[in-house]
C-alpha positions in Angstrom: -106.3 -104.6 -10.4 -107.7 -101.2 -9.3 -106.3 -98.1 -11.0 -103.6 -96.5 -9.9 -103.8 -92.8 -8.0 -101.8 -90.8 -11.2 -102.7 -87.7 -9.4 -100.6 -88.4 -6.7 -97.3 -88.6 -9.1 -96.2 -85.3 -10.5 -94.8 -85.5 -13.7 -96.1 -89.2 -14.9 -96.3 -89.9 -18.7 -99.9 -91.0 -18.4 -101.0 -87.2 -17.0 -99.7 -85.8 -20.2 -101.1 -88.4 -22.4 -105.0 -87.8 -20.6 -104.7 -84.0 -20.8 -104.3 -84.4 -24.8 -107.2 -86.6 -25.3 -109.4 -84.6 -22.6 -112.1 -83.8 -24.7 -113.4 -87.8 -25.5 -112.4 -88.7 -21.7 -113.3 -86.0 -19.4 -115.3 -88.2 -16.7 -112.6 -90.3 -16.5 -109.3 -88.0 -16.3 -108.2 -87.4 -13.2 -106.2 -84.3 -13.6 -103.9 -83.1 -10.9 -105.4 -81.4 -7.8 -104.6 -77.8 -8.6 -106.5 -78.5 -12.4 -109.4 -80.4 -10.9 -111.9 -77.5 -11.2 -111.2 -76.4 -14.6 -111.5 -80.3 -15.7 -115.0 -81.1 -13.8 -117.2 -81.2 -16.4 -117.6 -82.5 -20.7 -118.6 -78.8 -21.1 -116.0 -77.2 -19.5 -113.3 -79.7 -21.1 -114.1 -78.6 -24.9 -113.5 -75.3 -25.0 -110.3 -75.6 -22.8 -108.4 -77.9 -25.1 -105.6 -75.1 -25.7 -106.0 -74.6 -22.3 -105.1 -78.1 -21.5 -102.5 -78.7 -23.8 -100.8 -75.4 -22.2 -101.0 -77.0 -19.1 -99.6 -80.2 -20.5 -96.8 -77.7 -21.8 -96.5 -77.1 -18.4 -96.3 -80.5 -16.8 -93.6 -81.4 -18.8 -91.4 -78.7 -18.2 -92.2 -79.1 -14.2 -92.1 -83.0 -14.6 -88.4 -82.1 -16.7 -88.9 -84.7 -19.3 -86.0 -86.0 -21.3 -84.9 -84.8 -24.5 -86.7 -88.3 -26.8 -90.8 -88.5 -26.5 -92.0 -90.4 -23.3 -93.6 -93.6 -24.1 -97.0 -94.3 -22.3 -97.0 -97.4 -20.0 -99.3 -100.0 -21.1 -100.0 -100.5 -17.1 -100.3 -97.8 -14.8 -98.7 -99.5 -11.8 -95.6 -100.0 -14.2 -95.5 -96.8 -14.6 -95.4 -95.4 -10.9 -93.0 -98.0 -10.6 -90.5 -97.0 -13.2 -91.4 -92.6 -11.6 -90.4 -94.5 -8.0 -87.4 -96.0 -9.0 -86.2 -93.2 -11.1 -86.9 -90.8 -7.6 -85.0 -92.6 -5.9 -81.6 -93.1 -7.6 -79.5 -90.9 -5.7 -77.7 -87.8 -7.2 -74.3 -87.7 -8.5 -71.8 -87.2 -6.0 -69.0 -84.1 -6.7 -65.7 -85.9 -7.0 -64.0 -85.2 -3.7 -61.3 -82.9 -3.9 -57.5 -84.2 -4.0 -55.7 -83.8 -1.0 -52.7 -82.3 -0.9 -49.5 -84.4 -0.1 -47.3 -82.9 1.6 -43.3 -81.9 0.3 -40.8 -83.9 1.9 -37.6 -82.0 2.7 -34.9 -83.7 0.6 -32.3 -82.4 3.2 -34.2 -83.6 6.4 -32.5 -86.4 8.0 -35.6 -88.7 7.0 -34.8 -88.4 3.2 -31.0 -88.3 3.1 -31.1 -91.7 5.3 -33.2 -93.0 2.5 -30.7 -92.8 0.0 -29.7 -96.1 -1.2 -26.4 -97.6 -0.7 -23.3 -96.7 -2.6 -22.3 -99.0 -5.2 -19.1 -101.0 -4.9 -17.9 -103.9 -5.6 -19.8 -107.0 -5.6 -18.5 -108.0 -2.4 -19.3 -105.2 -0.3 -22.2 -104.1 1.5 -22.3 -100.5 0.5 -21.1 -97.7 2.6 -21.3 -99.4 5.7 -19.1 -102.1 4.1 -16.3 -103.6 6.6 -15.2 -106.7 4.6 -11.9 -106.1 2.9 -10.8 -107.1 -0.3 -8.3 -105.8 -3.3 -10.5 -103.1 -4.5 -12.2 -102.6 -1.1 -11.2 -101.7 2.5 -12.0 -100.4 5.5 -12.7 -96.7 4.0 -14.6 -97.8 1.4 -13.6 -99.0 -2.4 -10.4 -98.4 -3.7 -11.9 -96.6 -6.7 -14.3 -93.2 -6.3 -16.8 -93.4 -9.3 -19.6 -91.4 -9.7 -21.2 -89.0 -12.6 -21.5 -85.6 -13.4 -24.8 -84.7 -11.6 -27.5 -81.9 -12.1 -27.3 -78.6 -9.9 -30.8 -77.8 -11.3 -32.5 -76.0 -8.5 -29.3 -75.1 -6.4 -25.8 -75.9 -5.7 -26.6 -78.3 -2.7 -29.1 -80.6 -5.3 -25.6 -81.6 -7.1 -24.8 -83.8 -4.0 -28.3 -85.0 -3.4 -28.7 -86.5 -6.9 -24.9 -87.6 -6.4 -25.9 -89.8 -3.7 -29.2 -90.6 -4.4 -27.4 -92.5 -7.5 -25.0 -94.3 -4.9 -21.7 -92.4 -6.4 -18.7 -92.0 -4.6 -17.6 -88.9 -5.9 -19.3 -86.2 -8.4 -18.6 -83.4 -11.4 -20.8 -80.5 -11.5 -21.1 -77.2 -13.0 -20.9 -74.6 -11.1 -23.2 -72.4 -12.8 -24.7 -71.8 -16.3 -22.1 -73.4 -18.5 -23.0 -71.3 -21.8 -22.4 -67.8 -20.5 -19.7 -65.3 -19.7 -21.5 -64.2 -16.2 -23.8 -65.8 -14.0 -25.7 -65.0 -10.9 -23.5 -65.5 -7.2 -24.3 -68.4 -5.0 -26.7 -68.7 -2.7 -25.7 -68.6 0.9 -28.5 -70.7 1.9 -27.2 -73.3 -1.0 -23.4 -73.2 0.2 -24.1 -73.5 3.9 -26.3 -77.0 2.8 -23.8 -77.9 0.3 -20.6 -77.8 2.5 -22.9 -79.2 5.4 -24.1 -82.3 2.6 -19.9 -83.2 2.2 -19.6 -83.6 6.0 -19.7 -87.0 7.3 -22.7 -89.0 8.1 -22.6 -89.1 11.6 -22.7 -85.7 11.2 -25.3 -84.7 9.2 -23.7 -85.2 5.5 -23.3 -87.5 3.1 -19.6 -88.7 3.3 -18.4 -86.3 0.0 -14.7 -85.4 0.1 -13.6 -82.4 -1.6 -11.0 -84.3 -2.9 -13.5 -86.4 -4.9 -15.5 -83.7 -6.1 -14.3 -82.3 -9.6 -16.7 -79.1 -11.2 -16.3 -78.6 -14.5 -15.6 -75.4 -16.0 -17.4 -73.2 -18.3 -17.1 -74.4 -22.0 -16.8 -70.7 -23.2 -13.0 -70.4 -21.5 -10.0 -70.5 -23.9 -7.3 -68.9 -21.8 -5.1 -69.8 -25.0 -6.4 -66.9 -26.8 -3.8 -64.9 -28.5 -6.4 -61.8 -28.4 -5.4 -60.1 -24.8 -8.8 -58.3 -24.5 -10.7 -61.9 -25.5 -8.3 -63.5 -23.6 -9.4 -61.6 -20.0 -12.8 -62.4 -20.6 -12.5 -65.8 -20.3 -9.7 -65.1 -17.4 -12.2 -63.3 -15.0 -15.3 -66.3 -15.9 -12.2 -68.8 -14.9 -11.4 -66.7 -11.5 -15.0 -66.5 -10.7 -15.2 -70.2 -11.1 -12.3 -71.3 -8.8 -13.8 -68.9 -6.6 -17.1 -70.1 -6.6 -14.7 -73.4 -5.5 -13.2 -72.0 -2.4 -16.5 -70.8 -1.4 -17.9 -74.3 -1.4 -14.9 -76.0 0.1 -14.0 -78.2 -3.7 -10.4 -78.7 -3.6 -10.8 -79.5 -7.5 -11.2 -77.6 -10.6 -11.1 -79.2 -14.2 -11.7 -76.9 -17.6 -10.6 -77.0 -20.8 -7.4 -75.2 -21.8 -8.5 -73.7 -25.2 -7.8 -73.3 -28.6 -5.4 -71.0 -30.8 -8.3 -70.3 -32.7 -5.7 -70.3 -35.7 -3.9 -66.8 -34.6 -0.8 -68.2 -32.8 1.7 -71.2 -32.5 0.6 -73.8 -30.3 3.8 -72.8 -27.8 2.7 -69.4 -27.7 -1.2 -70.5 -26.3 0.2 -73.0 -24.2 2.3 -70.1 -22.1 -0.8 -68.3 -22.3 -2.7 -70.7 -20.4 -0.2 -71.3 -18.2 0.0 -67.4 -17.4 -3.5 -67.6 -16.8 -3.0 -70.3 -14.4 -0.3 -68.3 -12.5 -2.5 -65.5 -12.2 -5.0 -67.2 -10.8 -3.0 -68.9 -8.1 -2.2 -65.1 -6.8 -6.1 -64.7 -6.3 -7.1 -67.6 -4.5 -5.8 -69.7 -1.6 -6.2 -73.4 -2.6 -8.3 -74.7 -5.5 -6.4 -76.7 -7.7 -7.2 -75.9 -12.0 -7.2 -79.5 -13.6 -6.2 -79.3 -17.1 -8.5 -82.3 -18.7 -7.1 -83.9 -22.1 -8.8 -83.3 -25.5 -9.6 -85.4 -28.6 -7.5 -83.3 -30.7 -9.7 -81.7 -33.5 -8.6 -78.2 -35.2 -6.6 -75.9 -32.9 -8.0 -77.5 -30.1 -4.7 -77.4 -27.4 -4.4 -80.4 -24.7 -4.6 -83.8 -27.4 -0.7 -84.4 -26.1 0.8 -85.5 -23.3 3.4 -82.8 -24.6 1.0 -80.1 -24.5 -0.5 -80.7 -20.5 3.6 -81.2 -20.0 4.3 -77.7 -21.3 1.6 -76.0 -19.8 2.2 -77.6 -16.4 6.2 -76.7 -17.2 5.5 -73.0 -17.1 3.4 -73.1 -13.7 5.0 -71.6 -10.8 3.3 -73.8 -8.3 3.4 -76.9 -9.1 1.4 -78.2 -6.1 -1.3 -76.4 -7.6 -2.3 -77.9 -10.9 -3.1 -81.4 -12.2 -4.6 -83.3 -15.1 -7.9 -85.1 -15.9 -7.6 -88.1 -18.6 -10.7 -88.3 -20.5 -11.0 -92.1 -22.1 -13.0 -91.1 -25.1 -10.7 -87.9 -25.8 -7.6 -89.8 -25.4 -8.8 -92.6 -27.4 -9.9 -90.1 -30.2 -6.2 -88.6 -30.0 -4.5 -91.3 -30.8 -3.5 -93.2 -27.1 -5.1 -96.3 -27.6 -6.3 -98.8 -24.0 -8.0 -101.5 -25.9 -6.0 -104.2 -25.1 -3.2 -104.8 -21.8 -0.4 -104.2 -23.9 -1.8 -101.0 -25.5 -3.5 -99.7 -22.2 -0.3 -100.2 -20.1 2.0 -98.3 -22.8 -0.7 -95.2 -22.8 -0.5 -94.9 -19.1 3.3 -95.7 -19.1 3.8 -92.7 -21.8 1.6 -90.1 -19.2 3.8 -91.2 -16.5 6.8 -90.5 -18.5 5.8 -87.4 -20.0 3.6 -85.6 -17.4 3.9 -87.5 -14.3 1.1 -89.4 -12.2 1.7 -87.5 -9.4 -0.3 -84.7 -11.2 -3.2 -87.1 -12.3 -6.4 -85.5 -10.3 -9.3 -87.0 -12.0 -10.9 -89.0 -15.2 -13.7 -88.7 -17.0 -14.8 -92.4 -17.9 -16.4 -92.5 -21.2 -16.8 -95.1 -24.2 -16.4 -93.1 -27.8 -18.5 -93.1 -31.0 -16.4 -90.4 -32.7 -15.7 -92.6 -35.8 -12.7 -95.3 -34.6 -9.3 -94.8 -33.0 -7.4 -91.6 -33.7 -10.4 -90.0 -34.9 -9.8 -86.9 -32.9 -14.0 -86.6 -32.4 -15.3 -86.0 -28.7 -18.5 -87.9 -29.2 -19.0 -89.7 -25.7 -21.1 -93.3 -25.9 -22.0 -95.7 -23.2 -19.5 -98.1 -21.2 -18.2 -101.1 -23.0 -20.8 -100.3 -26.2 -19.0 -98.0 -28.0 -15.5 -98.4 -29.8 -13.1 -98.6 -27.2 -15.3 -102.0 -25.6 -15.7 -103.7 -22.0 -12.3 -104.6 -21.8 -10.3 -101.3 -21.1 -12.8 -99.9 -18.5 -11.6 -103.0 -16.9 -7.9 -102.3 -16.9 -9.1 -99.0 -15.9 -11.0 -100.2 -12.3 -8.4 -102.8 -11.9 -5.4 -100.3 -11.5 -4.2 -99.1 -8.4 -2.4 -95.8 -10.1 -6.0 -94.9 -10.7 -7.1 -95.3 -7.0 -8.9 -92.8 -4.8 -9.3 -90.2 -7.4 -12.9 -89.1 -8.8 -13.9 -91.0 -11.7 -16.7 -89.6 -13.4 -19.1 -90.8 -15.4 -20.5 -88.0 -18.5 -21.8 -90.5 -20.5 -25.1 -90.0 -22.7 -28.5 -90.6 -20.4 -30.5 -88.7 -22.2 -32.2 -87.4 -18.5 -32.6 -91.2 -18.1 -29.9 -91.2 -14.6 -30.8 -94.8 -13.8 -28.2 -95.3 -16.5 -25.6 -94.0 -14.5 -26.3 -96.2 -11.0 -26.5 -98.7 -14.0 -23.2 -98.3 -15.2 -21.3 -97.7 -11.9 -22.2 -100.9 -10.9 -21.0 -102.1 -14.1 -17.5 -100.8 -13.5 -17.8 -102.3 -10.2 -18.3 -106.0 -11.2 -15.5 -105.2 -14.0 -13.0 -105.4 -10.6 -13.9 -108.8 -9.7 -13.7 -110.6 -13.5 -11.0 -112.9 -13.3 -9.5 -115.5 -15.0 -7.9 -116.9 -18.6 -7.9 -114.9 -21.5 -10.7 -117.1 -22.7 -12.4 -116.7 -19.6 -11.7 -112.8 -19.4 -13.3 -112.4 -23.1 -16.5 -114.3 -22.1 -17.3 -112.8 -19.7 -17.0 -109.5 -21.2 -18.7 -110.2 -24.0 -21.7 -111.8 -21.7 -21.9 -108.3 -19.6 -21.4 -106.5 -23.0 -24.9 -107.7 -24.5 -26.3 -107.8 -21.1 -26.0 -104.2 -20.7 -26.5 -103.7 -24.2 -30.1 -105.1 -23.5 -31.0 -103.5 -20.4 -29.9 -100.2 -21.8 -32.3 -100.8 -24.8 -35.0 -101.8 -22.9 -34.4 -98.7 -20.5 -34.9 -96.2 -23.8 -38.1 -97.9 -24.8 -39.6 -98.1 -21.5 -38.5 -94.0 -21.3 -39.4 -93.6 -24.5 -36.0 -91.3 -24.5 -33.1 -91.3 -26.9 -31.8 -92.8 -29.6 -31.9 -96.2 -30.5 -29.6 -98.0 -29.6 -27.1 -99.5 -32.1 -27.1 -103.0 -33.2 -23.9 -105.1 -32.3 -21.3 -105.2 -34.6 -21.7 -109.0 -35.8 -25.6 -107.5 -36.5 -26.2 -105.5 -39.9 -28.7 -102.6 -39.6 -32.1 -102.9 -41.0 -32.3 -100.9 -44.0 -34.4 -98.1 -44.1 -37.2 -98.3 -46.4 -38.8 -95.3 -48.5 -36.7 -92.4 -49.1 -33.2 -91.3 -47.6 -33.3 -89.2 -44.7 -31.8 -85.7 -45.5 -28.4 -84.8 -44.4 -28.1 -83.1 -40.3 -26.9 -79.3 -40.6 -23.9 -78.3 -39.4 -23.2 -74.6 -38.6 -21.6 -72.4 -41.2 -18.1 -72.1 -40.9 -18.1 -75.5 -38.9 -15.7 -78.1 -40.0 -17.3 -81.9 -40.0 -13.9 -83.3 -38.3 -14.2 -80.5 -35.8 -15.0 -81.9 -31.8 -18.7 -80.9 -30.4 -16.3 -78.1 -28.2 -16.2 -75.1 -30.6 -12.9 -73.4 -30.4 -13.6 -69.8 -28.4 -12.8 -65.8 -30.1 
């Protein structure tokens, strides 16, 4: 095999290996073309040995060796071979860059027909339904649940998560819950949110203003005893029924207060109703819904006597109503665990408030520490200590029908558990049967929903865990015992998660 024309590749490990040994093998380097006269002769060789390993210095930079010491090919053809190959690997191409999707309008026509179907009962076939059955007709289910939805972003996004959850009605704050003044509406937001309640056919998404309930600011107590404390929370209330007319919401539901410990509970209840008075001079049609609490401290509104006496001392009586919360009522003492219970805590409202004035409910399991507790801690439907079983009487009742039931239970920014649960209560309509019947079947969907709620939190990676059955013990905790939670100064442990306002 003749030898291979080295001279011809630039860079090649043998080049750099001959220029080193120059001086014993002068005749027979051949050096490359523009080094060819200094390496002619033996003579001229010697005496240019720092000369040459300079050069070499210089072919390796030029040939851009790699960082470990090139090993001479035992074959010179290998070695053009492995030069040729390594030529012609093409470079790296620059990652291209990402392209850009484009927004979608969540109010184009596009994405609000995208929505999924609302969820009913088993039976029907979502908003364009027209079978008819108990708890279904012609207009739609008998019973309006939904959940109180996020406003994050603007007003109008309230009824856009509302929907995009398949709810049939909605709570929402109407802005930032935690403070005494807030910024005014957008006009761009109120002219898409009253366009969003319009029919579909029309643009909307089919929400009534008779199934949309806001809830208030949790700084109001219009109980206060303190005149001067007393108009601050009046003017946040006025600015929130307000901020009601302006949207077209019919509805208005806020917490009636406290006594903060300065007054009898007679004297804050005409207070509140005062208030209410008041307001009704200021406005044209909102209605303030007076929603029931669990009864901790001076907390006004655990009784039916006390939503009695404030309503008693309203003017207008066309103008105000109630919400029933099921953990807060449970945690005050009205128990709807079983028919017989259930029946006689609905039967007491009717004869000591008066169903006519029954607006809304908030539908909510409890954890607050058993019946009577008079702790607002809100759980998941059917998993907490009220159970399956009364949610049932509460879908299955036709006193409740075509008000907003609302859903605050804990998602922990996990909403999927909402769709989840209003389909729940839905299928809760249609279990029939005999007691025995009745109790298996709760107690099937009970675990059922226990275990997709679990697996929900681990696959979010969200929340709590959830807690085992009550047949299950909990595993004990190994190593040392976690340290007591804090509670703020002043704060008493059987005191609701509402703190009674100045």
């Amino acid at each position: 095999m003749s030898e291979s024309p080295l001279s011809e590749v630039p860079g090649s490990p043998p080049v750099v290996a001959a220029a080193k040994t120059a001086g014993k093998r002068a005749k027979k380097v051949t050096a490359y073309k523009d080094e060819s006269s200094e390496l002619s002769s033996e003579e001229d060789v010697k005496p240019a040995s720092k000369k040459a390993k300079t050069n070499s210095g210089k072919a390796q930079t030029k040939a851009k060796a790699p960082a470990k010491k090139p090993k001479v090919a035992k074959d010179s053809e290998e070695a053009v071979d492995e030069v040729t190959e390594e030529s012609a690997k093409p470079a790296a191409k620059k990652a291209a860059p990402k392209k850009r999707v484009p927004k979608v309008d969540p109010f184009s026509e596009e994405a609000l027909g995208s929505h999924p179907c609302r969820c009913g009962p088993p039976a029907s076939l979502g908003h364009n339904a027209s079978k008819e059955s108990k708890y279904h007709t012609s207009q739609g289910p008998t019973h309006r649940i939904g959940a109180h939805t996020s406003a994050s972003g603007g007003i109008e996004n309230a009824l856009v998560n509302a929907s995009q959850l398949g709810g049939r009605a909605l709570a929402l704050f109407l802005k930032n819950q935690r403070k005494w003044e807030s910024s005014p509406l957008d006009e761009d937001g109120v002219k898409k949110f009253r366009k969003l309640m319009l029919e579909r056919d029309m643009g909307g998404l089919d929400y009534s203003a008779d199934y949309i309930l806001p809830h208030g600011s949790y700084l109001i107590n219009l109980g206060n005893p303190d005149a001067s404390k007393r108009e601050t929370s009046y003017k946040c209330f006025l600015d929130d029924l307000k901020r009601c007319e302006q949207l077209g919401i019919h509805l208005y539901n806020w917490h009636p207060g406290s006594t903060v410990g300065a007054c009898t509970k007679e004297e804050a209840l005409k207070n509140v109703a005062a208030s209410i008075n008041r307001a009704h001079k200021e406005t044209e049609f909102v209605i303030p819904v007076i929603e029931n609490m669990a009864g901790a401290g001076n907390i006004l509104g655990a009784t039916w006597e006390d939503l009695a006496t404030i309503i008693e001392h309203v003017e207008n009586k066309d103008r105000v109503g109630v919400c029933i919360d099921t953990c807060h009522m449970f945690a005050a003492g009205y128990d709807i665990r079983t028919r017989e219970t259930y029946e006689e805590s609905i039967s007491s409202f009717d004869r000591i408030v008066g169903l006519k004035y029954l607006k809304g409910m908030h539908i909510n399991d409890s954890q607050g520490g058993g019946f009577n507790c008079k702790k607002d801690r809100h759980d998941n439907i059917g998993l907490g200590e009220i159970g399956m079983a009364a949610f049932r009487f509460v879908v299955q009742d036709p006193r409740l029908a075509n008000i907003p039931l609302i859903l605050e239970t804990p998602t922990f920014e996990e909403t999927e558990v909402w769709r989840r649960e209003m389909e729940i209560l839905y299928e809760l309509q249609e279990v029939d049967g005999t007691e025995e019947e009745v109790e298996a079947k709760l107690k099937e969907m009970t675990e059922s929903w226990r275990e997709e709620l679990k697996a929900m939190r681990e696959k979010s990676g969200k929340g709590p865990k959830p807690k085992p059955a009550k047949n299950e013990s909990a595993p004990k905790a190994k190593g040392k015992k976690a340290p007591a939670a804090k509670r703020r100064r002043g704060k008493k442990a059987s005191e609701s998660e509402e703190e009674e306002e100045e």
